[in-house]
C-alpha positions as CSV (number, residue, x, y, z in Angstrom):
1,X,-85.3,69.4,-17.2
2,X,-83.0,71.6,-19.6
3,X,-83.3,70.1,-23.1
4,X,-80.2,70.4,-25.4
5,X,-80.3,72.7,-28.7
6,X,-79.8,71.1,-31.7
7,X,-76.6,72.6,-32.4
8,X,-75.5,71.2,-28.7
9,X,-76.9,67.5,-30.0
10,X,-75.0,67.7,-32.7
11,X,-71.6,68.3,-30.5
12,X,-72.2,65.4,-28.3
13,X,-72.5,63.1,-31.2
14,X,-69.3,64.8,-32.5
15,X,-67.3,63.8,-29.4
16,X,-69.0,59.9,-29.2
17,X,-67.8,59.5,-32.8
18,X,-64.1,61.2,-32.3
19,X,-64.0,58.5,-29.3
20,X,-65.3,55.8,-31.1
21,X,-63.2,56.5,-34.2
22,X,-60.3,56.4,-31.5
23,X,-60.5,53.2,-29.9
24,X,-61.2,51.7,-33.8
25,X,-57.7,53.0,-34.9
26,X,-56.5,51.7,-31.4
27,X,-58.0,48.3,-32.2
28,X,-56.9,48.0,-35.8
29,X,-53.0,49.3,-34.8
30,X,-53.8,45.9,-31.9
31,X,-54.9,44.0,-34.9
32,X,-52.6,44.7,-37.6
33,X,-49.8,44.1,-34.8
34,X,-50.7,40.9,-34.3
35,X,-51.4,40.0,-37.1
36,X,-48.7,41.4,-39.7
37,X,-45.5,42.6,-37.5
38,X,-45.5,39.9,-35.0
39,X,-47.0,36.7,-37.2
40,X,-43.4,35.5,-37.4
41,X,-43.0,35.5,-33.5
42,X,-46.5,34.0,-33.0
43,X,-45.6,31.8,-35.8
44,X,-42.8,30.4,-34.1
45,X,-44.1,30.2,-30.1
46,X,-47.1,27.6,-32.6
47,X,-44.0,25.9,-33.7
48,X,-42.5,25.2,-30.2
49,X,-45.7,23.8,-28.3
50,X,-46.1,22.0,-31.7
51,X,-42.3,20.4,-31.8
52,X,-41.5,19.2,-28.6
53,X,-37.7,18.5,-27.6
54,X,-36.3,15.0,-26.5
55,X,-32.8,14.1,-25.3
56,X,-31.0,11.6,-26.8
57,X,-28.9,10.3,-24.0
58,X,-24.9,9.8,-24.6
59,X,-23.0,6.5,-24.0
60,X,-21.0,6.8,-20.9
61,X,-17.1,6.1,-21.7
62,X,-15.3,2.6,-20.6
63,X,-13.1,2.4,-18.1
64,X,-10.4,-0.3,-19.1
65,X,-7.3,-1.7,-18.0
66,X,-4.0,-2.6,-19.7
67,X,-3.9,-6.0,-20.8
68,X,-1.4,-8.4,-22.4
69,X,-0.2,-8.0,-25.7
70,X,-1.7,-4.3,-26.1
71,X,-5.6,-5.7,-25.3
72,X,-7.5,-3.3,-23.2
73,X,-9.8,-5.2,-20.8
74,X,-13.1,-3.3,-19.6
75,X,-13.4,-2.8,-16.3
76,X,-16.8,-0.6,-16.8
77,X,-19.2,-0.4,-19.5
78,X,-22.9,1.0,-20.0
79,X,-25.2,-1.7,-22.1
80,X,-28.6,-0.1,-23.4
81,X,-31.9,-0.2,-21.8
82,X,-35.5,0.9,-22.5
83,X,-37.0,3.4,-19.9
84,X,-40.7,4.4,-19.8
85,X,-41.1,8.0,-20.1
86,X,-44.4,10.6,-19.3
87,X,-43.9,14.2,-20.8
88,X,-45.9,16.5,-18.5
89,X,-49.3,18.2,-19.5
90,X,-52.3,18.4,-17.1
91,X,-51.8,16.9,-13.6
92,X,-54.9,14.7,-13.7
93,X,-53.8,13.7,-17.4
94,X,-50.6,12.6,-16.0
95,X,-52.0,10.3,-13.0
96,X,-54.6,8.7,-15.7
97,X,-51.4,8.0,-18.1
98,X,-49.7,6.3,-15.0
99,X,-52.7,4.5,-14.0
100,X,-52.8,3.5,-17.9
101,X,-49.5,2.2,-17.9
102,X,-49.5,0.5,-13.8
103,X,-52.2,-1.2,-15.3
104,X,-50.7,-2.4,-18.6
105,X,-47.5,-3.5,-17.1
106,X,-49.0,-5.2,-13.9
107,X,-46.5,-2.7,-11.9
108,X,-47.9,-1.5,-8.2
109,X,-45.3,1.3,-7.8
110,X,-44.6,3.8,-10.0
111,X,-43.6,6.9,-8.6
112,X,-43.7,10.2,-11.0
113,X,-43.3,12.9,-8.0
114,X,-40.1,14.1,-9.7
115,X,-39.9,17.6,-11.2
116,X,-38.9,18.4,-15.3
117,X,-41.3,18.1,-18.2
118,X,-40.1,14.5,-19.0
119,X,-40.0,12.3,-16.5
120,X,-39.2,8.4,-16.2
121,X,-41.7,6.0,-15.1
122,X,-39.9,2.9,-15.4
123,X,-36.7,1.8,-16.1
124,X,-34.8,-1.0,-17.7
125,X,-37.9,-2.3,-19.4
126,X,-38.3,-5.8,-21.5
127,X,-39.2,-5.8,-24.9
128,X,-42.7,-7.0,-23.9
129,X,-43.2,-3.4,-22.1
130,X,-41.6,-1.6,-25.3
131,X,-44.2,-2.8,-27.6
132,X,-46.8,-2.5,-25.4
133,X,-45.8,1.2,-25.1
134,X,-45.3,2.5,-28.6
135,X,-48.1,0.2,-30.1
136,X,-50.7,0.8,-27.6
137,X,-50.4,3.1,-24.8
138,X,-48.5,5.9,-26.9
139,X,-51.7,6.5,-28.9
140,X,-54.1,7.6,-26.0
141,X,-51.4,8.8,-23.2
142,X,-48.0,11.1,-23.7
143,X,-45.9,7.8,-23.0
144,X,-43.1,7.2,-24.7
145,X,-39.9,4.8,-24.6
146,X,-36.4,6.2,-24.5
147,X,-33.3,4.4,-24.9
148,X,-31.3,5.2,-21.7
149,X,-27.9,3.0,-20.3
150,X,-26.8,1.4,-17.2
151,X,-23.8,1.0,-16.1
152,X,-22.4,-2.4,-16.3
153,X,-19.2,-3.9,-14.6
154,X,-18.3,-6.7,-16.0
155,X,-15.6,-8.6,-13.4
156,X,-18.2,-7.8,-10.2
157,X,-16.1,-7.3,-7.4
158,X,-12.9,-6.7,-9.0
159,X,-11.3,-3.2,-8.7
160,X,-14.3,-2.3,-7.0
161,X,-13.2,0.3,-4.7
162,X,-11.1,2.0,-7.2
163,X,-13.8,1.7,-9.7
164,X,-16.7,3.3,-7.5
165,X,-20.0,3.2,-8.1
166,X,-22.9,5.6,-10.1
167,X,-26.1,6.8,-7.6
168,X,-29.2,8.4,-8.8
169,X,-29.0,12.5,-8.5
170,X,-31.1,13.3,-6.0
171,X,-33.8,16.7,-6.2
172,X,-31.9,18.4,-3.8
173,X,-28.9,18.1,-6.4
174,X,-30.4,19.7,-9.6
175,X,-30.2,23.1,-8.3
176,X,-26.5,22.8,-8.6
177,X,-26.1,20.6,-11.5
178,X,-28.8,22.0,-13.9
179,X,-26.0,24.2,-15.3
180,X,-24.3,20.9,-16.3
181,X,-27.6,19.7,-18.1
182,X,-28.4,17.0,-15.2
183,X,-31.9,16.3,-15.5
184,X,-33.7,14.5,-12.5
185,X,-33.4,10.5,-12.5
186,X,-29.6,11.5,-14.2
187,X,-27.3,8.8,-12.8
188,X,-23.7,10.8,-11.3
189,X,-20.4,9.1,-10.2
190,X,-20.8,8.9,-6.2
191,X,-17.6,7.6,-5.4
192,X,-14.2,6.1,-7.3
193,X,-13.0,7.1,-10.0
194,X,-17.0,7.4,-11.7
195,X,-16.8,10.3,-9.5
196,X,-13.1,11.9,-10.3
197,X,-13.3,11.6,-13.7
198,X,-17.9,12.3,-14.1
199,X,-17.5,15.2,-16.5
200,X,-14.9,13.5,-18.9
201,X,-16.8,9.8,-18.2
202,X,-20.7,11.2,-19.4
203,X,-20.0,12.8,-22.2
204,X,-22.9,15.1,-24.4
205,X,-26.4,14.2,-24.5
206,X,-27.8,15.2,-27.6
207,X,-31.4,16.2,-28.8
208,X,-34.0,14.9,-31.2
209,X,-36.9,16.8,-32.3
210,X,-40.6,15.1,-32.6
211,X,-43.9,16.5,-33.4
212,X,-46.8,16.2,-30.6
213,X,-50.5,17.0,-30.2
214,X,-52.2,18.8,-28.1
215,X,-51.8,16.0,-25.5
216,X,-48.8,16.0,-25.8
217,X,-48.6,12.6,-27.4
218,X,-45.6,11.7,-30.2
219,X,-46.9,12.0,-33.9
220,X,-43.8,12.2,-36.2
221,X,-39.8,12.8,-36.0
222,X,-37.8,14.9,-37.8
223,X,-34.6,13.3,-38.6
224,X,-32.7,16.0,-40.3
225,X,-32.6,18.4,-37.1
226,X,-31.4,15.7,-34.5
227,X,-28.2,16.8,-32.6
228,X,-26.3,13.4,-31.9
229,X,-25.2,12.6,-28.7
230,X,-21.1,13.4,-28.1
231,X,-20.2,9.7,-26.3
232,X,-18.0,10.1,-22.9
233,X,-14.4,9.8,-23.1
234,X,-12.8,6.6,-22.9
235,X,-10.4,6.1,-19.6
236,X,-7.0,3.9,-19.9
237,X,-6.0,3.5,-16.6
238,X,-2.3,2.7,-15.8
239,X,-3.9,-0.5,-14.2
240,X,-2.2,-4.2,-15.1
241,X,-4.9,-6.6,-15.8
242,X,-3.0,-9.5,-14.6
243,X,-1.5,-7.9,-11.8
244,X,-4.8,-6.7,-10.4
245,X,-6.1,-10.0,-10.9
246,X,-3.7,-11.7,-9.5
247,X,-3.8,-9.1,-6.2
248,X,-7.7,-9.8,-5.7
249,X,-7.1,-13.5,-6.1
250,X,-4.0,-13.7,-3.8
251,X,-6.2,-11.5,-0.7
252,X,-9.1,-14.0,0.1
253,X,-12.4,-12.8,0.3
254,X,-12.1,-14.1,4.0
255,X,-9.7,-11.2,5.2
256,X,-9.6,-8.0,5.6
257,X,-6.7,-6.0,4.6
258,X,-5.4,-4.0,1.4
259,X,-2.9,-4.8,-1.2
260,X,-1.3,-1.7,-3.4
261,X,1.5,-1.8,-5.8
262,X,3.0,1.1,-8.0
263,X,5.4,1.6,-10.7
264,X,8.2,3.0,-8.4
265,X,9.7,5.8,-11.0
266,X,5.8,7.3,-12.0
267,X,3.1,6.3,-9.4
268,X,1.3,5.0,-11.6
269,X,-1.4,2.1,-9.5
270,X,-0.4,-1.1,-11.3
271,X,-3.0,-2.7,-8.3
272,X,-5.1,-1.7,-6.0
273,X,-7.4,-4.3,-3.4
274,X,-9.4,-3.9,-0.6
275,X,-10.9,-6.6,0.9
276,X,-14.0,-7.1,2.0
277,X,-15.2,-5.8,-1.4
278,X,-18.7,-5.4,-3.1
279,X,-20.0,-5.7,-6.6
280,X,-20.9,-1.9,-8.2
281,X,-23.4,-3.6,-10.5
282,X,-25.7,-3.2,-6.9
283,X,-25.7,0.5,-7.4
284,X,-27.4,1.3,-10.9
285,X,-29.5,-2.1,-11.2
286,X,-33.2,-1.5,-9.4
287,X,-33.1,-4.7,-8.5
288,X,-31.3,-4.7,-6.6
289,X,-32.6,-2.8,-3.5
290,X,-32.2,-5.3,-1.0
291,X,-28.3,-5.8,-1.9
292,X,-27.6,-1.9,-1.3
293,X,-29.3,-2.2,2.0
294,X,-26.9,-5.1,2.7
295,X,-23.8,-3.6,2.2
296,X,-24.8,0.3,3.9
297,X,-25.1,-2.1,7.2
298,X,-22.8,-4.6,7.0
299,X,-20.4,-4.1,10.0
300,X,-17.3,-5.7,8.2
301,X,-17.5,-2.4,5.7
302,X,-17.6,-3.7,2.4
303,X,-18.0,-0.3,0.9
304,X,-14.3,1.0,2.8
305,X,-11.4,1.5,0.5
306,X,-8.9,0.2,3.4
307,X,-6.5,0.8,0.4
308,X,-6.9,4.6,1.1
309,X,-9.2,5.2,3.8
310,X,-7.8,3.0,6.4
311,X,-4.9,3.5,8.5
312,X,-2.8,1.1,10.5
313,X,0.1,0.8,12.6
314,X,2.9,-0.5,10.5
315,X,5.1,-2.4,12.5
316,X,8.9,-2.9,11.7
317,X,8.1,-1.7,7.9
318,X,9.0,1.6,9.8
319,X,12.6,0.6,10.8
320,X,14.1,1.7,7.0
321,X,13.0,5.6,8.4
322,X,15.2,5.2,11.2
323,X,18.2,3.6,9.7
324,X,18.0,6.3,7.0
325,X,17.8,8.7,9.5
326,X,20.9,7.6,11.6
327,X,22.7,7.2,8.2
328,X,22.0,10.7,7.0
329,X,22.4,12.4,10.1
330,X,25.7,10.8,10.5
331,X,25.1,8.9,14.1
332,X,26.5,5.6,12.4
333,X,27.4,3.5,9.9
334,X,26.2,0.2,7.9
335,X,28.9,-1.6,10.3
336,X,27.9,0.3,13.7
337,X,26.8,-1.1,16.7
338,X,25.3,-1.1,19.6
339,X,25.1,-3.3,23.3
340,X,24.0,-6.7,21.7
341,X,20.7,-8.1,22.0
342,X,19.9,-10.0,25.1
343,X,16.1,-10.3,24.3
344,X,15.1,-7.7,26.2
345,X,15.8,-4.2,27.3
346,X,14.7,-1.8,30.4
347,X,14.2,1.6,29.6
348,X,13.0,3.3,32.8
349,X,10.7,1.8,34.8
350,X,9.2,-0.4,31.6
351,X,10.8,-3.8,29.8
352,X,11.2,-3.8,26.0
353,X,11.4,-7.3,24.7
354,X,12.5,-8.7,21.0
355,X,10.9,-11.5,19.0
356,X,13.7,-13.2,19.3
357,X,13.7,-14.3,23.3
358,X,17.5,-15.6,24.2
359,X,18.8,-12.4,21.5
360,X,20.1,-11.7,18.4
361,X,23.2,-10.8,19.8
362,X,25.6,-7.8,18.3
363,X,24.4,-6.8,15.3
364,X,25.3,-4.2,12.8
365,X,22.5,-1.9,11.0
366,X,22.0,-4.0,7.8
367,X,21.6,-7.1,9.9
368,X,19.1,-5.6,12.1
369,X,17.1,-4.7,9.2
370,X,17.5,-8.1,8.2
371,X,16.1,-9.9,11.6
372,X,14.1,-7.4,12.3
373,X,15.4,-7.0,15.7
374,X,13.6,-4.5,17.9
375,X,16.5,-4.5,20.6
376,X,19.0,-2.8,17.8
377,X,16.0,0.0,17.3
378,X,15.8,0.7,20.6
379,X,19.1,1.5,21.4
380,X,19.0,3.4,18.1
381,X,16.1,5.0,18.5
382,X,17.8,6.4,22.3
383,X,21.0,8.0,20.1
384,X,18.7,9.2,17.1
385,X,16.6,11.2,19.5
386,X,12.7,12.6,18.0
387,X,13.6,15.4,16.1
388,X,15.9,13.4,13.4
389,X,13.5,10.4,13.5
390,X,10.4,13.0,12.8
391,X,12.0,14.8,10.4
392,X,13.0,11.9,7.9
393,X,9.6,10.2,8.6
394,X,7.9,13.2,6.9
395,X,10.3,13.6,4.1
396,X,8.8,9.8,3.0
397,X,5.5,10.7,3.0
398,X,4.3,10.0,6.4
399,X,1.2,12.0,8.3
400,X,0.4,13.8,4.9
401,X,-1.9,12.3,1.8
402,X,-0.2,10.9,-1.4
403,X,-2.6,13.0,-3.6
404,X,-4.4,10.2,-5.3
405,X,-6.3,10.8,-7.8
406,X,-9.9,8.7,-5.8
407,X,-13.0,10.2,-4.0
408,X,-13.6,10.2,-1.4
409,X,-10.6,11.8,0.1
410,X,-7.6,9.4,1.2
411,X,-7.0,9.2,5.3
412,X,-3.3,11.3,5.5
413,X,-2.6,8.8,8.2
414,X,-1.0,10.2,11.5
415,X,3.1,11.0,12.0
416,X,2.4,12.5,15.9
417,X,4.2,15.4,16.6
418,X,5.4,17.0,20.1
419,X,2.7,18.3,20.1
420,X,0.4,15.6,19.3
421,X,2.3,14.0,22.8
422,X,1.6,17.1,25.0
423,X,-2.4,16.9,24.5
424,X,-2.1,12.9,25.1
425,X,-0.6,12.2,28.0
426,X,2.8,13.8,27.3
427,X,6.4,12.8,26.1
428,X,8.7,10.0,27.4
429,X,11.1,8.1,26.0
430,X,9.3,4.9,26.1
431,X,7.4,7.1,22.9
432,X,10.5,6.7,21.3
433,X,10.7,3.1,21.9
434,X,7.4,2.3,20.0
435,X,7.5,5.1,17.2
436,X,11.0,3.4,15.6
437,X,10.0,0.1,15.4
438,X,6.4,1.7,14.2
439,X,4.2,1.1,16.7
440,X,2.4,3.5,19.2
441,X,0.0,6.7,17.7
442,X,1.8,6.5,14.4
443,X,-0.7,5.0,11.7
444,X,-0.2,5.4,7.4
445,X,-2.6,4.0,4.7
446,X,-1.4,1.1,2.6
447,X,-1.4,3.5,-0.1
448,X,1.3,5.5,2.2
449,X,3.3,2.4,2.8
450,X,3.4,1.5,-0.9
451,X,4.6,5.1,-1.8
452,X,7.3,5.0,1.0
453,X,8.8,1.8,0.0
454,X,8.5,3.7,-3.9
455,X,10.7,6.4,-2.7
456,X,13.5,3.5,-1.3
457,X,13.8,2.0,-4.7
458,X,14.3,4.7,-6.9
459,X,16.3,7.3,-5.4
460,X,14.9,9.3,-3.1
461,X,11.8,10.6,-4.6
462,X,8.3,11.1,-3.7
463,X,6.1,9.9,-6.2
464,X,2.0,10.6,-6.0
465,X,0.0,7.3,-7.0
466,X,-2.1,7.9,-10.2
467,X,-4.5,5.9,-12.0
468,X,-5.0,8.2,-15.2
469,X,-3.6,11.3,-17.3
470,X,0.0,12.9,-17.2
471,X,2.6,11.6,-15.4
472,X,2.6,13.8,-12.0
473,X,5.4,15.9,-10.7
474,X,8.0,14.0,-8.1
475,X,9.1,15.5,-5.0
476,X,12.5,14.9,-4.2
477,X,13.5,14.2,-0.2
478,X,16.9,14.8,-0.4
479,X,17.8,11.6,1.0
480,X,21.3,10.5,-0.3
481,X,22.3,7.6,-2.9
482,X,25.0,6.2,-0.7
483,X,22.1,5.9,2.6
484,X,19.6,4.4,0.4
485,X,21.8,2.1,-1.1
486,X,22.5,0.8,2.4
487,X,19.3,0.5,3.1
488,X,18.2,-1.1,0.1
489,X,20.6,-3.9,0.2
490,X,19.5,-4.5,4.1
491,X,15.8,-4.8,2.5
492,X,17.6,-7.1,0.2
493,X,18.8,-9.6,3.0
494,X,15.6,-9.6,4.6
495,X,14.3,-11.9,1.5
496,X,18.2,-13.9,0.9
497,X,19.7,-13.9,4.6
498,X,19.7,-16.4,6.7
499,X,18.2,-14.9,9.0
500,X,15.5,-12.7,7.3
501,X,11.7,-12.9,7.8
502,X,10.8,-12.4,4.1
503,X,12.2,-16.1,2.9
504,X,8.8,-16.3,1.3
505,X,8.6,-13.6,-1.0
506,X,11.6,-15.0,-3.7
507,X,11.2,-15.4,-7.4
508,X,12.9,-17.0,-9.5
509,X,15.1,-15.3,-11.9
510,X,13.6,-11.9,-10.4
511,X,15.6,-9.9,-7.1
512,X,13.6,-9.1,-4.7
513,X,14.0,-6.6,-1.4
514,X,11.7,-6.3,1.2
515,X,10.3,-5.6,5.1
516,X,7.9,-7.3,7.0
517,X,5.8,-5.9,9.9
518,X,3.6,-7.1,12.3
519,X,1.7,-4.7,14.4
520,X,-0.4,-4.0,17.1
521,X,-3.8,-3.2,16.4
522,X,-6.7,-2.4,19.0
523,X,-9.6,-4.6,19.2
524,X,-7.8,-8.0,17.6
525,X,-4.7,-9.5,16.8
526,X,-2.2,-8.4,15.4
527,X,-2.0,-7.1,11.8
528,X,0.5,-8.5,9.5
529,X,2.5,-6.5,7.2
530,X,4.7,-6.4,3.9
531,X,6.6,-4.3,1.5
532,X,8.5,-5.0,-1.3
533,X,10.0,-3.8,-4.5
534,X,11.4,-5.7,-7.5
535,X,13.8,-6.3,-9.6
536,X,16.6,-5.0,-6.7
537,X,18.7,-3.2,-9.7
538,X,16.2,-1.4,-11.6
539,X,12.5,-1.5,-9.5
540,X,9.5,-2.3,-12.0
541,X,7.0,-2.1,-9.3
542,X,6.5,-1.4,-5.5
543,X,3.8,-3.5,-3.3
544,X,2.7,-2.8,0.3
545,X,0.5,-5.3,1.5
546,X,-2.1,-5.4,5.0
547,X,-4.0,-8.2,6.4
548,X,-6.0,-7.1,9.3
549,X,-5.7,-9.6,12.1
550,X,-3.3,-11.5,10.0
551,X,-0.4,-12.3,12.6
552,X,3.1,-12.6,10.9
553,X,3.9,-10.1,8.3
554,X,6.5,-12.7,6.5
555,X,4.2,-15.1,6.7
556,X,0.7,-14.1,6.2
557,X,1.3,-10.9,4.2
558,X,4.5,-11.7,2.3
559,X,3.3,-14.1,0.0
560,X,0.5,-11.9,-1.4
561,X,3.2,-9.4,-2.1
562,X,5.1,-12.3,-4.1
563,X,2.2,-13.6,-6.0
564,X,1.3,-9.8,-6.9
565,X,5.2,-9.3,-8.3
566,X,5.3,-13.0,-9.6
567,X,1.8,-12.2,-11.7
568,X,3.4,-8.6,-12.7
569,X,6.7,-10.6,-14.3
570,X,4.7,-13.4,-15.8
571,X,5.8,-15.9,-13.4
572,X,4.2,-19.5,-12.6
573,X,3.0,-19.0,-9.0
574,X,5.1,-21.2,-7.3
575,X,3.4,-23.6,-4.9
576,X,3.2,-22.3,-1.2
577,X,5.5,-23.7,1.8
578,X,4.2,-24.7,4.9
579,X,4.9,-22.1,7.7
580,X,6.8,-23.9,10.3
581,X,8.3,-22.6,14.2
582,X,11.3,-21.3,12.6
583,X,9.1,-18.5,10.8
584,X,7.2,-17.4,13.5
585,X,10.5,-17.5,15.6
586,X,11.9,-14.9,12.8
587,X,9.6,-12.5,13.2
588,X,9.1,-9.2,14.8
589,X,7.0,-9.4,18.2
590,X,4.7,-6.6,19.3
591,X,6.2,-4.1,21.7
592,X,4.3,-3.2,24.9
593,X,1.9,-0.4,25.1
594,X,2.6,2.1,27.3
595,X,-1.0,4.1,29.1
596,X,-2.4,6.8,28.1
597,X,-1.4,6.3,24.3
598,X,-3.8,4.2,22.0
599,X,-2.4,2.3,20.1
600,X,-3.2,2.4,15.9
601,X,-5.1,5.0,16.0
């Protein structure tokens, strides 16, 4: 073996000390890094997993409604509650704290599967549970107590479907929603107006700051850095208290059907009612579990907004399109005529036939309004022809939505076109027979109806139904003064003349006009229909009113509509009269149905 020279020893060592002098300055530079240039960073990361953050959950705003006298009444509130909380560290920490606290609190299922570093373990908590928390479990476990809110609805079922209801967000949710600072467990408007109006109704949650241990565990606050909470706005809805009231109250819980009324000149929903209703309160309370399933399976649908959602056939409410029509098209006058009414009436190869069985006799257009005879409309429907009917039917709003400001989406209804009649069965004039008196495919929500009978009253305009914000834009449908006058004073008869079908619906000291309908509807009888507006002179408010099943519009359905107007005036409810032959004998019959067209849908 070659042996190194002394001098060559002495170069070796000379190169393990240059390396070894290397990797010291390397380490030092590491060291001094560390520990002078980046202490502040280090210094601050310390401070974070020392200072953990916790939100401070904002007050959701009220919903109220116009009162008397300038009182708001709530319609929707939140009241505070105490939830349970576990801020995340190890995963067998967590299930020991759970265990800790299912233990404590004698509750079997507590579920904690949810993502996000704080999650809530139990909600709406007594005070018993609080104490318990904070005085006991806090110390050993990262447990804490929050102070969260539910939302609370004072008056149940009242304005329910307009209301809506709050649902818990759902995982599958926060990827969208994280932006907006949704955490999981977050409550979100689902439908209603919780749900138009979610970003102006939650408000800002705001943060606190507390000091934790190593486990995570709460040790002290610090006060001077909390960021308060920003509460939700406030909604003042164009709703009348007493009005609404008086709506829910006049449509029995027994029925189904729909009640709507609007300030003619704004749109602006002075009521709204659908009926069956629910109570919201089922939705955020975790109670109530058994409730919710209830009403997703209850086949009389509780949870439909039949004010918006539903259509129906509307029976001789329709019969104002076509006497505007013939007015404005020029095919007669208030005093024209046509063959009097017999009681019935062959077109083709099918009979028509009239409520009225021996015949109304000759009539002119106002009194056929007023009797609601379906002889005059057929005749009239025969000289009007499709294209005119068609045309003014969709200049007042029918087959398109109203744009209401509600989730989820109104029904637009169904004004069939031509077309609609070549893919079902094709055209005849028996079509025409049912569309004028407002039977056949043609269907509108109440919410339609009560906006069509809005554009009658005040001159011709289109108004869309609003429950909050800025008055919206109206859409004129260049229908004349002189036709609508016409046909508002035939409206008017229907309530004062002798032989009118709406006898029911006066007030005292107010002028009422009106319509009733009553309609076939598949699958029961038939539905019974009203609409109204009031004072005649200068309309305050505009009601269309449905009761599925109801039979006789005049009589079933037209004294809702008077107890809504009588409660918007501040008028005694006067007591009800007895419906007798002669009232049935008034009113509209069906029409026939003709195959291969449904009918009402």
């Amino acid at each position: 073996m070659e042996s190194l020279s002394p001098n060559g020893q002495n170069q070796r060592l000379r190169g393990l000390l240059v390396v070894a002098g290397l990797l010291f300055t390397i380490l030092f530079v590491r060291l001094f890094y560390l520990q002078i240039a980046s202490s502040a960073h280090y210094a601050q990361k310390s401070e974070e997993n020392r200072i953990a953050q916790k939100r401070i959950k904002a007050r959701r705003g009220l919903i109220l409604a116009r009162g008397a006298n300038g009182v708001f009444e709530i319609l929707a509130r939140s009241r505070p509650t105490y939830t349970v909380t576990l801020t995340r560290s190890k995963p067998d920490n967590d299930a020991r704290a759970v265990d800790a606290l299912r233990l404590a609190t004698s509750s079997p299922e507590i579920h904690y599967g949810r993502s996000g570093r704080t999650i809530r373990l139990l909600r709406d908590v007594d005070f018993t549970t609080v104490s318990l928390v904070q005085e006991r479990l806090s110390e050993d476990w990262p447990l804490d107590v929050e102070v969260d809110s539910e939302r609370d609805y004072p008056n149940g079922s009242m304005a329910a479907h307009l209301l809506g209801y709050l649902g818990e967000l759902q995982e599958d949710e926060l990827q969208t929603l994280k932006a907006k600072n949704y955490i999981s467990g977050d409550f979100i408007g689902r439908t209603g107006l919780e749900k138009v109006y979610e970003d102006s109704l939650r408000g800002e949650d705001g943060v606190a700051y507390i000091e934790v241990d190593a486990m995570n565990r709460p040790q002290s606050e610090f006060p001077e850095r909390e960021q308060p909470p920003e509460r939700g706005r406030d909604l003042v809805l164009t709703l009348d208290y007493k009005t609404q009231r008086a709506a829910e109250r006049a449509l029995a819980d027994t029925v189904s059907g729909a009640v709507v009324a609007l300030n003619p000149q704004t749109g602006a929903v002075l009521a709204m009612v659908s009926k069956p209703s629910f109570d919201p309160n089922a939705f955020v309370s975790f109670q109530s579990q058994d409730e919710r399933r209830r009403l997703l399976q209850d086949t009389g649908k509780p949870l439909l907004n039949r004010a918006t959602r539903e259509h129906y056939a509307p029976g001789s409410t329709m019969k104002m399109v076509a006497g505007v029509a013939a007015l404005e098209t020029g095919i007669l006058d208030t005093l024209g005529t046509f063959p009097g009414c017999s009681g019935a009436l062959r077109v083709g190869g099918t009979v028509f036939h009239c409520a009225k069985k021996e015949g109304h006799g000759v009539l002119t257009l106002q009194e056929a309004i007023e009797a609601s005879c379906n002889i005059y409309f057929y005749h009239l429907g025969q000289s009007l022809g499709f294209k005119a009917w068609y045309e003014y039917a969709e200049r007042l709003g029918f087959g398109q939505p109203t744009g209401i400001d509600l989730q989820p989406d109104e029904d637009p209804g169904l004004l069939p076109s031509r077309k609609f009649y070549e893919e079902h069965g094709g055209w005849s004039l028996g079509q025409m027979m049912n569309l004028v008196i407002g039977q056949g495919p043609l269907v509108a929500t109440p919410v339609q109806m009560a906006r069509y009978v809005s554009a009658l009253a005040n001159g011709g305009y289109l108004v869309t139904p609003y429950f909050y914000g800025d008055i919206p834009r109206r859409e004129y449908t260049g229908i004349s003064a002189n036709t609508l006058e016409k046909v508002r004073r035939a409206m008017r008869r229907v309530i004062y003349g002798g032989r009118g079908t709406g006898r029911r619906v006066k007030i005292e000291g107010i002028e009422v006009a009106g319509k009733s309908g009553t309609a076939q509807a598949p699958g029961r009888d038939t539905d019974a229909w009203f609409v109204a507006f009031a004072p005649f002179d200068r309309p305050e408010i505009a009601v269309a009113v449905v009761v599925e099943g109801g039979g006789h519009g005049g009589v079933v359905a037209g004294p809702i509509a008077r107890k809504v107007m009588e409660a918007y005036f501040g008028k005694e409810p006067k007591e009800e009269v007895a419906a007798d032959s002669t009232d049935a004998a008034r009113e509209e019959g069906p029409t026939v149905r003709l195959p291969g067209v449904k009918v009402g849908t």
